[in-house]
C-alpha angles and dihedrals in degrees: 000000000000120000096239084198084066097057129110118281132221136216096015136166137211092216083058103045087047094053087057093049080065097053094049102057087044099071092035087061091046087063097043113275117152101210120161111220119296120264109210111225106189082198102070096050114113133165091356108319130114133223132230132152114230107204108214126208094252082060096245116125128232113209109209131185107198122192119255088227147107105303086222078058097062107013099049108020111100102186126097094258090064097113123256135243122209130216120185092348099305115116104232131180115242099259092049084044095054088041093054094041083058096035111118089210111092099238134190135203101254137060108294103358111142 
């Protein structure tokens, strides 16, 4: 089965995109994430969502691709449909996204990875 909250969006925007960026890191560093400031990288964007590399205080990078969307569409839906972010390549849901940001654990994408 295929995630729908992974799907390609329509009608983004990067100030959008870049105002939830923000937000994001907001509540990551509420709960304790050390993140340095985002660098945007227009490469990495891809069915509306925009790319950007989040350098963390152990010196690893986090690449993110935020939708370009309403921040209520991907911060405060809870269906399936609430579009995803995704970090390192995995498709998460804004709360996971916000936890991992903040996790003290170094994480990967796949199965496993530290």
């Amino acid at each position: 089965m295929i995630n729908p909250g992974s799907a390609p969006l329509d009608d983004t925007s990067e100030e959008l995109a870049a105002a939830n960026v923000e937000v994001l890191l907001a509540a990551a560093r509420e709960r304790g994430a050390v993140l340095g400031e985002p660098v945007r990288d227009p490469a990495a964007d891809r069915d509306g969502r925009y790319g950007w590399d989040l350098p963390a205080a152990d010196g690893t990078v986090v690449r993110l691709l935020m939708p370009g969307v309403e921040l209520t569409r991907i911060r405060d839906d809870i269906s399936a449909q609430a579009p995803c972010l995704y970090l390192n390549g995995g498709a998460w849901w804004w709360p996971d996204a916000v936890g991992l940001l903040a996790s003290r654990v170094r994480w990967g994408s796949a199965p496993g990875a530290q």
